[in-house]
VOTOR-875812 format. One record per residue (C-alpha): residue in one letter; x, y, z. Coordinates in steps of 0.05 Angstrom, whole numbers, plus 5000, padded with zeros to 4 digits. Layout:
<pakols>
AXYZ
...
</pakols>
This chain:
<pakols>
X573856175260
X572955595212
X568055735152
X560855585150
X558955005121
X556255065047
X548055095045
X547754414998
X552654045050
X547754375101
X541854155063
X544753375060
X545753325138
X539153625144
X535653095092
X538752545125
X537752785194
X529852785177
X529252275136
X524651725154
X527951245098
X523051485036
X525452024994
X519852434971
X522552584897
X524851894883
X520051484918
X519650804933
X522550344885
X523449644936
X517849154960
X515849385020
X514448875083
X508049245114
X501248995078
X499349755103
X505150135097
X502550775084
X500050815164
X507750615174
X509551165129
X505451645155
X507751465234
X514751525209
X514752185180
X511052655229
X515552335291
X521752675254
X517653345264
X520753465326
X527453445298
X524953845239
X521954385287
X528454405330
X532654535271
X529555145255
X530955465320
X538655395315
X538755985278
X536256425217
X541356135170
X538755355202
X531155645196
X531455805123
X534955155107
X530054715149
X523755095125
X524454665070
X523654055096
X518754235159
X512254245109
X514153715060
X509553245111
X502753535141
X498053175175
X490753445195
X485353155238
X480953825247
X478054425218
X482755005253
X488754605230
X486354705161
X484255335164
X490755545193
X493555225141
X488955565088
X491556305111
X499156045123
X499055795051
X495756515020
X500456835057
X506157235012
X512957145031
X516557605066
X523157535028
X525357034958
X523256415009
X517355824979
X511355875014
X508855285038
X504755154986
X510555044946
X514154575001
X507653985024
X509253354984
X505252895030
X498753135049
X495152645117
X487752825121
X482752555175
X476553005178
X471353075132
X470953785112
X472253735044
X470554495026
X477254565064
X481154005040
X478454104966
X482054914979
X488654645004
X489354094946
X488154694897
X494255034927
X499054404935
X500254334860
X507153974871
X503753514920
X506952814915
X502352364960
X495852504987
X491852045044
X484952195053
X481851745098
X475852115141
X472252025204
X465351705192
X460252155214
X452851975223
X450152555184
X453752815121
X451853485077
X446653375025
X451753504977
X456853014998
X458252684935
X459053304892
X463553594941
X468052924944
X467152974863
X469753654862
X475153474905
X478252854867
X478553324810
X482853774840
X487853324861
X494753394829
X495052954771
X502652814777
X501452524846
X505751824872
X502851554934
X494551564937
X491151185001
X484051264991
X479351005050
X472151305033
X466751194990
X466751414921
X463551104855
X468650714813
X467851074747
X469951754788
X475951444818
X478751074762
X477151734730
X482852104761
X486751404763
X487951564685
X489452264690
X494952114735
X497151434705
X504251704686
X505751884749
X501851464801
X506850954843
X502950654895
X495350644903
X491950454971
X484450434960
X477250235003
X471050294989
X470450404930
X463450264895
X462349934843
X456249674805
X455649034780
X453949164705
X458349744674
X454950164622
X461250094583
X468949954582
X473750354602
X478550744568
X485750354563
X490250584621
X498250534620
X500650544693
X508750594676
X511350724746
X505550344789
X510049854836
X504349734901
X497649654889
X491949514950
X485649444942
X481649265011
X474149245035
X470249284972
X466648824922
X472449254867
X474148654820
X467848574783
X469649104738
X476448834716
X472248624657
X470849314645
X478049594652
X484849394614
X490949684659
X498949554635
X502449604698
X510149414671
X513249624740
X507649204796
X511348984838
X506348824894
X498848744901
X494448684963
X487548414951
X482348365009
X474948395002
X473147874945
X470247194950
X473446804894
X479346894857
X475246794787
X475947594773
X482947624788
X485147134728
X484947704674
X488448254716
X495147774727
X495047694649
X496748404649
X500248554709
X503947854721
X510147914688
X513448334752
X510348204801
X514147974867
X510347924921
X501847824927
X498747754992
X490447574992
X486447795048
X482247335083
X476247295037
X479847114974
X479246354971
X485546004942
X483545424901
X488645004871
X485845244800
X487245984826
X494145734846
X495245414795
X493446084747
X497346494794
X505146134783
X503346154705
X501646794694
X507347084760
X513846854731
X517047244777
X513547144840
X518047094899
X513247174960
X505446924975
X501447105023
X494246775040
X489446615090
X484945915105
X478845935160
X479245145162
X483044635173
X488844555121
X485943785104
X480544075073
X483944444998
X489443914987
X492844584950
X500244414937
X498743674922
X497943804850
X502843894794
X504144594802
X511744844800
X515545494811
X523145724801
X523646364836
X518646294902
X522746414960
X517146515022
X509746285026
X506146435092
X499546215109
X494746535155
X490446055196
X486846005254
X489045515318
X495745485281
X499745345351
X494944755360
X495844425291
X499043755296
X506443695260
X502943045216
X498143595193
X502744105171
X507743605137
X501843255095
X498743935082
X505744285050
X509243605048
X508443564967
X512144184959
X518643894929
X525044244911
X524443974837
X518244394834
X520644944876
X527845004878
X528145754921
X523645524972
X525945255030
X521845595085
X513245615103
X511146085151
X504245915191
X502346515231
X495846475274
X490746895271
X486346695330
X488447105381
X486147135453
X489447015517
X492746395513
X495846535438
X500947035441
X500247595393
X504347535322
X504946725344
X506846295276
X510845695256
X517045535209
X517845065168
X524144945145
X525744445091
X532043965109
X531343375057
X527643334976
X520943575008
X516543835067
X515443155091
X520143135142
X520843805138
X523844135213
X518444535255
X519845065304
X516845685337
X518146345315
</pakols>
C-alpha cells in the first residue's frame, strides 16, 4: 500500500479544487472586468460548496482537512441560518480542531436582523470580507440606526473586501473606513447619506492597499471637500449616482497617479473639461468607461486637444447604438488620433436600450486602420 499523501500536499489539491480564482489571504491584486464583482464573487464561491461539502465525506482524515475550507465562505438570507450559526460558532471543539469562528473569512448577509448579525461579526475576528446588503422592509425597529451603529463598530478592523448596500450616515461609515484604512482592499458602497454642509473636516486617511473603489446610488461626492484620502495602490473606481463631475476633480489629485481603469455610471456627465481633468491628473489610465443619454453630436468630447499615452479601451454606453449611422460614429470619435493616443486603437459602443428588437449585450467596434477614427472599420460584436 502506497503512503498517504502528506496533509499540506492534501491541503494544496484541496485549495485548488475549491478555489473560485480569489485567494482569501492574498486577495485581489488585478483589475477586475465586472463593474459589480462582488455579486460575481459571491456566486462563485458558494457554487464550490458542493465540492467543499463532498470532500468532507471521503473520510475523517478528508473531513478534518476540508473543515478548513467549508466555512471560509457563508452566506445567510434568514434568521435560523444565523442562529444556527450563532450556537455552531459557541460551540467548543471536540478535539485541537478551529471552530468556525476561527475559519469564516467572507461573511454574505441578506436579512435585516442586525442583533444577530452584530453577534456573529463579534465572533468572526479574522473575518476578511464582509457583504451586508439587506432586504428592505416596510417597517424597521425604532432603534434601527443604533443597532446598525453598533454593528459597524464591531466589524473587524483588518477587514479586505466591504460591499455596503444600506443606509447609514457618512460620518459613521467613513468612521470605520479609517479604523480599517491599513487593511481595507476593495470597498463597494450605496446609500450612503450624506449632508450637504459638514460640521467639519475629516481626519486625514491613508488607504495603502485600497485597489477597487465603488461608490453607486448616493449624492456621496459632496463631501470630498470634507475628506483628504491617499490611496497609492487605486487601481479602479466606479462612480454612479452624481450629476457633474465638478466634485470629482479633487479626489483624482489624490488618487490619480494609479489608477487604471474608471468607469462612470450613467448620471455622471462627461464634459470635455472633466475629460480633459481626468487624462491630466490619470497618467496611467488604460481603460474608460462612460455613458451619454443623447445623441453623440451633441458634447463634441474628443474634438479638443486632449492627449493620452497609455489608454488602450474606451467604451461608451448609449442608447439606440445599433441604429447610429457609421458618419455619426466616425465624426463623433473621428478626432481621436494616434499622435494623441498612441495605445488606442479600439472604441467599444454598447447599447443600452434594450427591448425586443435589440439583442441583449448588443455594441459596436471600432477599430482604427489608418492615423485616426475617421475611416476607422465598424463591425458588430
Amino acid at each position: 500500500m502506497p503512503p498517504p499523501l502528506p496533509t499540506e500536499l492534501l491541503e494544496t489539491i484541496f485549495r485548488y479544487a475549491t478555489s473560485a480564482g480569489v485567494d482569501p489571504h492574498l486577495g485581489i491584486t488585478h483589475a477586475k472586468h465586472e463593474a459589480h464583482w462582488f455579486v460575481k464573487f459571491k456566486k462563485d464561491n458558494l457554487e464550490k460548496m458542493e465540492i467543499k461539502i463532498a470532500l468532507t465525506r471521503v473520510s475523517r482524515r478528508f473531513r478534518r482537512i476540508a473543515l478548513e475550507f467549508l466555512f471560509e465562505f457563508v452566506s445567510i438570507d434568514n434568521p435560523h441560518q444565523a442562529e444556527r450559526l450563532v450556537k455552531m460558532m459557541k460551540e467548543e471543539p471536540s478535539s485541537s480542531e478551529l471552530r468556525p469562528r476561527e475559519r469564516i473569512k467572507f461573511l454574505f448577509v441578506t436579512f435585516p436582523n442586525i442583533p444577530l448579525v452584530t453577534e456573529i461579526l463579534r465572533l468572526c475576528r479574522g473575518l476578511r470580507g464582509f457583504w451586508w446588503n439587506p432586504h428592505d422592509t416596510q417597517t424597521r425597529p425604532q432603534n434601527w440606526e443604533a443597532a446598525q451603529d453598533e454593528m459597524i463598530q464591531t466589524i473587524p478592523t483588518n477587514l479586505r473586501f466591504l460591499h455596503w448596500n444600506a443606509e447609514v450616515p457618512f460620518e459613521i461609515f467613513t468612521t470605520f473606513l479609517q479604523k480599517a484604512s491599513a487593511s481595507l482592499q476593495i470597498i463597494s458602497a450605496s446609500r450612503i447619506r450624506a449632508h450637504r454642509l459638514l460640521q467639519h473636516r475629516l481626519p486625514r486617511a491613508s488607504y495603502p492597499c485600497l485597489t477597487h473603489l465603488h461608490f453607486d446610488h448616493l449624492s456621496l461626492f459632496v463631501w470630498l471637500q470634507s475628506v483628504t484620502w491617499e490611496i497609492p495602490s487605486l487601481i479602479e473606481v466606479n462612480l454612479s449616482g452624481l450629476h457633474s463631475g465638478g466634485e470629482l476633480q479633487r479626489c483624482f489629485r489624490h488618487a490619480g497617479k494609479s489608477l487604471r481603469v474608471l468607469r462612470l455610471g450613467r448620471n455622471v456627465r462627461l464634459m470635455p473639461s472633466f475629460l480633459s481633468h481626468i487624462l491630466d491628473a490619470c497618467a496611467s489610465l488604460e481603460e474608460l468607461y462612460y455613458h451619454t443619454d443623447g445623441y453623440l453630436d451633441d458634447t463634441p468630447l474628443w474634438h479638443s486637444d486632449v492627449a493620452h499615452m497609455k489608454m488602450q479601451k474606451v467604451a461608451i454606453y448609449a442608447p439606440m447604438a445599433k441604429h447610429m449611422a457609421i458618419s455619426m460614429l466616425q465624426h463623433y470619435f473621428g478626432p481621436i488620433s494616434k499622435t494623441r493616443f498612441p495605445s488606442l486603437d479600439n472604441v467599444i459602443i454598447c447599447d443600452i436600450s434594450g427591448g425586443p428588437l435589440i439583442p441583449n449585450h448588443y455594441s459596436v467596434l471600432m477599430r482604427r486602420v489608418s492615423e485616426d477614427f475617421h475611416s476607422a472599420e465598424i463591425s458588430e460584436m
